[in-house]
C-alpha positions in Angstrom: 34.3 41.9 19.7 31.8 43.4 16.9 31.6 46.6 19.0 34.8 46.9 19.3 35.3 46.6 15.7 32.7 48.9 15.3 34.2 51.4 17.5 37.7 51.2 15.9 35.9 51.4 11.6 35.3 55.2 12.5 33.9 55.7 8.9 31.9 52.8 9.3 33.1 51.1 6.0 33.2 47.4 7.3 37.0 47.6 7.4 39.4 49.3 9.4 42.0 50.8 7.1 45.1 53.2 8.4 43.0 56.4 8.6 40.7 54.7 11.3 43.5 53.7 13.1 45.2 57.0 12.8 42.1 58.5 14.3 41.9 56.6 16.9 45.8 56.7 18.3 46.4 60.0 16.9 48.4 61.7 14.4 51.7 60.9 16.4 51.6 57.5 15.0 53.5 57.5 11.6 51.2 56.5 8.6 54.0 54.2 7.5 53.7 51.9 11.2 50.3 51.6 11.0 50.6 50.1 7.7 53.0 47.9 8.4 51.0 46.6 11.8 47.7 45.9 9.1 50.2 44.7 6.6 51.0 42.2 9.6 47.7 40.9 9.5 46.0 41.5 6.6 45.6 38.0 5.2 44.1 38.8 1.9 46.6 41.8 1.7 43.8 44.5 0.6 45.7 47.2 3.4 42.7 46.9 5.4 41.4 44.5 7.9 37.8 43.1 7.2 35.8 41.4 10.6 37.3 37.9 10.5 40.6 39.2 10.1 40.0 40.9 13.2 39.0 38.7 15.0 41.8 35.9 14.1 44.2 38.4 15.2 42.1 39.8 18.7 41.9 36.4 19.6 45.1 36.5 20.5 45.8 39.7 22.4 45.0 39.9 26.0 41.8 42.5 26.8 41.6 46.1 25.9 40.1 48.7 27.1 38.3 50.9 24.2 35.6 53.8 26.2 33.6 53.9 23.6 33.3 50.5 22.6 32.0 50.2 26.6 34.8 48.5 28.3 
């Protein structure tokens, strides 16, 4: 789950924010969404999601399938 992680912080600040995730889906994904999907999860409500806060909320998705992240 790190590397995945790892693969989705594209600026490698120890967070994902809404500019990594932006990067990674695109530009067709409205700012504003992708927000609203950290806001979702963002327990200490700091707009970005540290590596516990990940993994709390990964744990509960079914697999994905990230190239880079080598799965």
């Amino acid at each position: 789950m790190k590397k995945e992680f790892d693969t989705i912080d594209v600026d490698k600040s120890g967070f994902i924010d809404p500019t990594d995730i932006q990067k990674l889906l695109g530009a067709w994904v409205p700012l504003q969404y992708v927000k609203q999907a950290i806001a979702a999860v963002d327990t200490n409500k700091d707009g970005k999601l540290s590596f516990d806060e990940y993994k709390k909320i990964r744990s509960q998705l079914p697999p994905i399938n990230i190239p880079a992240a080598g799965k």
